[in-house]
C-alpha positions in Angstrom: 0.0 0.0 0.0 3.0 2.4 0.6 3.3 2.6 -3.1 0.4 4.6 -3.5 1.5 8.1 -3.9 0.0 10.2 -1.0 -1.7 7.5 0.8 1.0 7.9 3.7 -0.4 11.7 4.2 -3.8 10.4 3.9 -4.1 8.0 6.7 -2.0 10.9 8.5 -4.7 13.4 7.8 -7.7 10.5 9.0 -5.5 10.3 11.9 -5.8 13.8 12.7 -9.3 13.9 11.4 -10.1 11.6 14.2 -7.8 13.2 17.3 -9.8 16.6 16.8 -13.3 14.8 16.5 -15.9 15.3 18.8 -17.4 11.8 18.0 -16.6 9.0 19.3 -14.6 6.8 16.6 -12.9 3.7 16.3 -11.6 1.3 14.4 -12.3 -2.0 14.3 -10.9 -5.7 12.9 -13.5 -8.0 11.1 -13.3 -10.1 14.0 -14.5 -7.5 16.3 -11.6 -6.2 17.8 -10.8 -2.4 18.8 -7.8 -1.8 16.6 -8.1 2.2 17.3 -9.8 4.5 19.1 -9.6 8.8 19.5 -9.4 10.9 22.3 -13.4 11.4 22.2 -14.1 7.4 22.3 -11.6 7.3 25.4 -13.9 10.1 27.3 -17.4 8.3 26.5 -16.3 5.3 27.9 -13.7 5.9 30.4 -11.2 4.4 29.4 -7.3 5.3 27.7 -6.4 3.8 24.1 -3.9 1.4 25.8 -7.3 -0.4 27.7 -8.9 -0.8 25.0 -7.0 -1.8 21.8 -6.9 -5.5 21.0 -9.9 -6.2 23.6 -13.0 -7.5 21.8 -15.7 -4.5 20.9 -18.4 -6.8 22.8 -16.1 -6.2 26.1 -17.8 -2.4 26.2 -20.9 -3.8 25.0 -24.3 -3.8 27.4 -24.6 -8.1 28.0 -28.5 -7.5 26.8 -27.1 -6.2 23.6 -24.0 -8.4 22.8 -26.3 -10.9 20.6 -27.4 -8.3 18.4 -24.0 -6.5 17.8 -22.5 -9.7 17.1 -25.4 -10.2 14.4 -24.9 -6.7 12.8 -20.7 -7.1 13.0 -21.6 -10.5 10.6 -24.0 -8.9 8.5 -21.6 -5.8 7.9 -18.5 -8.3 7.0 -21.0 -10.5 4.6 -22.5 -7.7 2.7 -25.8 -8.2 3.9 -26.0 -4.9 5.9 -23.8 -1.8 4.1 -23.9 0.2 6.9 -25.3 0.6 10.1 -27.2 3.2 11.9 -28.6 2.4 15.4 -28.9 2.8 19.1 -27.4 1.0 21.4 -26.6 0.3 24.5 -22.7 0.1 26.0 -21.1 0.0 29.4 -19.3 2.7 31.2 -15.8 1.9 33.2 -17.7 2.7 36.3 -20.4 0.1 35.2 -23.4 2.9 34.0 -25.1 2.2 31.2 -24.0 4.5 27.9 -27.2 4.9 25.8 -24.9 5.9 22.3 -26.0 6.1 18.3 -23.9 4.2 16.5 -23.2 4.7 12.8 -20.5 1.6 11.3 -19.4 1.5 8.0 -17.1 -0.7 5.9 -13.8 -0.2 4.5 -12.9 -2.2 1.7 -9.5 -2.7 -0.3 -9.5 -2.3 -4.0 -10.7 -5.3 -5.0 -13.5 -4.5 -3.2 -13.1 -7.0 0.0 -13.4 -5.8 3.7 -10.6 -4.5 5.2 -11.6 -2.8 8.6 -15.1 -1.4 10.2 -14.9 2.0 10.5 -17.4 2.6 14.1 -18.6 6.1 15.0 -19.8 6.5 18.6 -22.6 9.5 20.2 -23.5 9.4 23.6 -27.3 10.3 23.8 -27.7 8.8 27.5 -28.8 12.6 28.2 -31.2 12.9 25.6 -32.6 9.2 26.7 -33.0 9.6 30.1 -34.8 12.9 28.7 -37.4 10.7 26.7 -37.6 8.7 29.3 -38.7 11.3 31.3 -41.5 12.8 29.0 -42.7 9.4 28.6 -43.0 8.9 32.4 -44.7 12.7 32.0 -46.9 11.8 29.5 -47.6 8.3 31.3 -48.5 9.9 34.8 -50.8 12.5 32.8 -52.8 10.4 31.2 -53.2 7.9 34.3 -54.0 11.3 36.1 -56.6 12.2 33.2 -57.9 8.5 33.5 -58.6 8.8 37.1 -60.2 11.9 37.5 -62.3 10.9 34.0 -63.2 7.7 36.3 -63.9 9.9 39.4 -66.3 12.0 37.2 -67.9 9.1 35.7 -68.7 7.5 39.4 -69.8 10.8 40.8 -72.5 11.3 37.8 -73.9 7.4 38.6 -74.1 8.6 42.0 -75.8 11.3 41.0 -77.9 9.8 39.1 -78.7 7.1 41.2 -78.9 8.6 44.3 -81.1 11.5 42.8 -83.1 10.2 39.8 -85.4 8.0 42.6 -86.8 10.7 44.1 -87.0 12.8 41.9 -89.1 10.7 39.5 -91.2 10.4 43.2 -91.7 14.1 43.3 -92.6 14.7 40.0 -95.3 11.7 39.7 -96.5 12.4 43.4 -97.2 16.3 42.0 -98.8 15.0 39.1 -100.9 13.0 40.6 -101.6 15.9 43.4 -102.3 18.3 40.4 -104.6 15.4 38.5 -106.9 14.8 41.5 -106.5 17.6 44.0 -106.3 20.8 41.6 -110.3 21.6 41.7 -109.3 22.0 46.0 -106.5 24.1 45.4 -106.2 27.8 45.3 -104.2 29.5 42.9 -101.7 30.1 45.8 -101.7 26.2 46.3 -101.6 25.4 42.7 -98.7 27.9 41.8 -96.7 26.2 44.6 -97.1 23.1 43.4 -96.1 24.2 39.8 -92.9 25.8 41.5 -92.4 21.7 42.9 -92.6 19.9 39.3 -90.5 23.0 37.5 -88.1 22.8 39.5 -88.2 18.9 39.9 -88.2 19.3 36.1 -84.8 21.7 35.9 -82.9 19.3 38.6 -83.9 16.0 36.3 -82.5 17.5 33.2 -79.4 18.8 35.1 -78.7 15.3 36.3 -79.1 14.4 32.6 -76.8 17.1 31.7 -73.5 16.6 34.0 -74.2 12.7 32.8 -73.4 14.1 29.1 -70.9 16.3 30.3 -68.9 12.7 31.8 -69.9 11.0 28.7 -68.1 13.3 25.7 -65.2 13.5 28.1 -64.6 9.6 28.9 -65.9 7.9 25.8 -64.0 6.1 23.4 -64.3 8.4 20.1 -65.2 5.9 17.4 -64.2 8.6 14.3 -65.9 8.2 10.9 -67.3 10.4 8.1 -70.4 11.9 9.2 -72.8 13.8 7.4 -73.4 16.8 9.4 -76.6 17.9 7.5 -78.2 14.7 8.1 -77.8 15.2 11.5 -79.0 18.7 12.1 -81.9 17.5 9.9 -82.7 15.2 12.2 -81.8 17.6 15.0 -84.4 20.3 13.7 -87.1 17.6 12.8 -87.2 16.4 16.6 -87.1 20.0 18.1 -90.2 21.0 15.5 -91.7 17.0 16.6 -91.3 18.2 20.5 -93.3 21.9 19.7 -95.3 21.2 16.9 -97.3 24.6 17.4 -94.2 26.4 16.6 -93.5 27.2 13.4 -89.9 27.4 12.3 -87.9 27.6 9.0 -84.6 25.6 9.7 -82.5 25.7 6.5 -79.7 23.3 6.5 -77.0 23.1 4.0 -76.2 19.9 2.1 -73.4 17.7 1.8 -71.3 19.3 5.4 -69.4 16.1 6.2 -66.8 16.1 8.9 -64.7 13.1 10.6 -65.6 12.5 13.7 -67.7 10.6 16.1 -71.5 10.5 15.3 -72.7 10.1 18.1 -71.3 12.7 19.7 -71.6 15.1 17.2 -75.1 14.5 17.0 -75.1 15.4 20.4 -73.3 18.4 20.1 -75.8 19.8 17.1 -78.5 19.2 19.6 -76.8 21.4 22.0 -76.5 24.2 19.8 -79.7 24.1 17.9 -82.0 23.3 20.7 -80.4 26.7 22.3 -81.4 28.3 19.1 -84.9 26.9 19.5 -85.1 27.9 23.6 -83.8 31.5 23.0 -85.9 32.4 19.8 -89.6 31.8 21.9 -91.7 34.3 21.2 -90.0 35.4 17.5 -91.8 33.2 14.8 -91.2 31.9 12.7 -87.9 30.8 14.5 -85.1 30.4 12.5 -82.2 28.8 12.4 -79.5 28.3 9.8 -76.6 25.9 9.3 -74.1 26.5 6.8 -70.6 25.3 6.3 -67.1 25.5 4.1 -64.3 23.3 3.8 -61.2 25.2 4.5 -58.1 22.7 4.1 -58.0 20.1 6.2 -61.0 21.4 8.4 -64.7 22.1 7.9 -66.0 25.2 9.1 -69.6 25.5 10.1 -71.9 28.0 11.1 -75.1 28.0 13.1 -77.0 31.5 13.0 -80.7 32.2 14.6 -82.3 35.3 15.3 -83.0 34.9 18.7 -82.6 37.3 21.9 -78.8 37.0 21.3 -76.4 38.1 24.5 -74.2 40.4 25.1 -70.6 39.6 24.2 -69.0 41.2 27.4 -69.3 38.3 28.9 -69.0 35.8 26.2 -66.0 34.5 28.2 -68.5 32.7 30.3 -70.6 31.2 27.6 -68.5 28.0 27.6 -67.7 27.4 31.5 -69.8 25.1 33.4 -73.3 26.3 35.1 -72.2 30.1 33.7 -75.6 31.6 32.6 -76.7 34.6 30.3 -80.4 34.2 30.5 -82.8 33.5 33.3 -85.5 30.5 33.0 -87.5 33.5 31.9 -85.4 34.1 28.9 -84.8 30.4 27.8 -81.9 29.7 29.9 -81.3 26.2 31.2 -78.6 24.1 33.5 -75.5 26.0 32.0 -73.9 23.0 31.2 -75.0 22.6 27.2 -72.2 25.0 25.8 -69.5 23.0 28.2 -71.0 19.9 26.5 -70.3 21.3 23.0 -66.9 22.9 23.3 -65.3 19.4 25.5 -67.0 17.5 22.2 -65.5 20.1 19.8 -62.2 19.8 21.9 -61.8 16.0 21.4 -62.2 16.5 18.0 -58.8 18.3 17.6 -61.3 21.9 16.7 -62.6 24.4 18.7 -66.2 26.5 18.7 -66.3 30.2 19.0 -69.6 32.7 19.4 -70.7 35.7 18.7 -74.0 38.3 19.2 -75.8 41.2 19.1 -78.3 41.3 21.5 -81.6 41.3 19.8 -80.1 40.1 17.1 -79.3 36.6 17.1 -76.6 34.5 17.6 -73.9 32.8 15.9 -71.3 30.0 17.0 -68.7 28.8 14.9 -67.5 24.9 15.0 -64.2 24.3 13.4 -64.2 20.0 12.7 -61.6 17.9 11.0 -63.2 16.9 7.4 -60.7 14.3 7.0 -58.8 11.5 8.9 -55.9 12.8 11.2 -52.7 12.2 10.0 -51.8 10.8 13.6 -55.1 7.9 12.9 -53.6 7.2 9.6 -50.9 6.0 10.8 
């Protein structure tokens, strides 16, 4: 090889190459021997040159990981693997565990046989105890999610256990008071009594409520294509089939499909339209319009009314648990519906924004994914 004009200052120059390197590098015989190592090898591992030349490269390898290094050192010699690029695991001189990426490469003579493995050497144990660590993160978050999703889910079956009993009682036993006693009551007696089943009525669909609110956030989403203007169809065709004497003109556009879980969705339309239904009383016909755009990735829809609107200094309210704009009065209900429809719009990857003029109506804005995420793709 000396022959070769300028081959002497060439390994030279690798040689130097190597000394001023800040990676790890080594090389190594095709039996697996350390033949040389620089100054930035000796400092991952601990140990000086004159240790480690001649020893066998599975000497500094972790035991769990000897097997497969001896697997990729054949492969590499046979051909079968040009090069490798991998973690892996190695041991320190003090016995702690190196976590390093590890790129090997061949060396071949000019006849194109191996001469020598050429073995560079990064030390991510820092960067692996640091995924490690936002793993454990992540891990302890969602456990913590899960549990206080479970501790919901037991406090609304309490709730509704403990609750739903007697109230059904209270509401039958005033029916039946008001069936058989009302020609004995005064109008002072029989206005108490209505007080009893309204507000038997408000705490029975409350209890209904916080049990939606610990449904959308535990359930398993079960994402599909859903046509959105079926479902607000079907949406305004039960509110019009609950208040037939109403009149209404409900104009929904067609062919709004999103991905996402239908029955949730579903769900979520009946939030937001029945509040256009509640809050237009007393303005017929009421109407209420759903419209929509694709923009990208998303779908944008839009559900106006021209109800009694609110006023949008305190819009920052409208999606917080029991917040209220309206008195029973006005329409106004448990305070829970619009929590219901941003944790469903939340779940979905999107997000639901409102706005208002009082007197004027209302609008809220649902932004949906219209397609697969890239993340269920996968």
């Amino acid at each position: 090889m000396s022959e070769i004009p300028g081959q002497d200052a060439g390994i030279d120059r690798f040689r130097l190459a190597m000394d001023a390197s800040g990676v790890g590098m080594a090389v190594v015989d095709l039996h697996g021997r350390w033949l040389e190592v620089n100054p930035a090898f000796e400092r991952i591992f601990g140990y000086d040159a004159r240790d480690i030349i001649g020893t066998s490269a599975a000497s500094l390898t972790h035991p769990d990981d000897v097997a497969m290094s001896q697997s990729f050192l054949r492969g590499l010699v046979d051909g079968n693997i040009p090069a490798l690029d991998a973690q892996k695991r190695y041991v320190h001189r003090n016995g702690d565990t190196i976590w390093a990426h590890v790129n090997v490469s061949v060396v071949r003579d000019g006849e194109g046989h191996p001469s020598y493995l050429l073995v560079q050497v990064r030390d991510i144990s820092a960067q692996h105890a640091a995924e490690l660590a936002l793993k454990a993160r992540a891990e302890a978050e969602h456990a913590a999610r899960f549990a206080a999703n479970h501790q919901l889910q037991l406090f609304a079956d309490a709730v509704a256990h403990d609750l739903r009993a007697p109230l059904r009682s209270i509401e039958s036993f005033s029916a039946l008071l008001a069936d058989r006693a009302s020609e004995r009551l005064d109008d002072t007696d029989r206005d108490y009594l209505g007080r009893i089943r309204a507000a038997a009525s408000r705490m029975s669909g409350l209890l209904s409520a916080l049990n939606d609110l610990a449904y959308v956030t535990r359930t398993e989403l079960k994402p599909v294509d859903v046509d959105l203007s079926l479902l607000a169809d079907w949406v305004g065709a039960e509110l019009q089939d609950a208040e037939p004497q109403r009149r209404a003109d409900i104009r929904v556009q067609p062919s709004l499909h999103a991905w996402g879980d239908e029955r949730l969705l579903k769900l979520m339309l009946s939030q937001l339209m029945g509040n256009a239904w509640k809050f237009s009383r007393g303005r017929e016909p009421i109407r209420i319009q759903v419209s929509g755009r694709r923009e990208g990735r998303n779908l944008q829809v839009v559900i106006r009314d021209e109800g009694i609107g609110f006023d949008m200094r305190y819009a920052h309210k409208l999606f917080e648990p029991f917040q209220r704009l309206h008195g029973p009065d006005q329409g106004g209900g448990h305070g829970l519906g619009l929590a219901i429809v941003r944790r469903i719009a939340e779940r979905h990857h999107g997000s639901v924004r409102a706005d208002s003029t009082p007197e004027s109506g209302a609008t809220f804005t649902l932004e949906l994914p219209a397609q697969a995420l890239a993340e269920e793709n996968a």
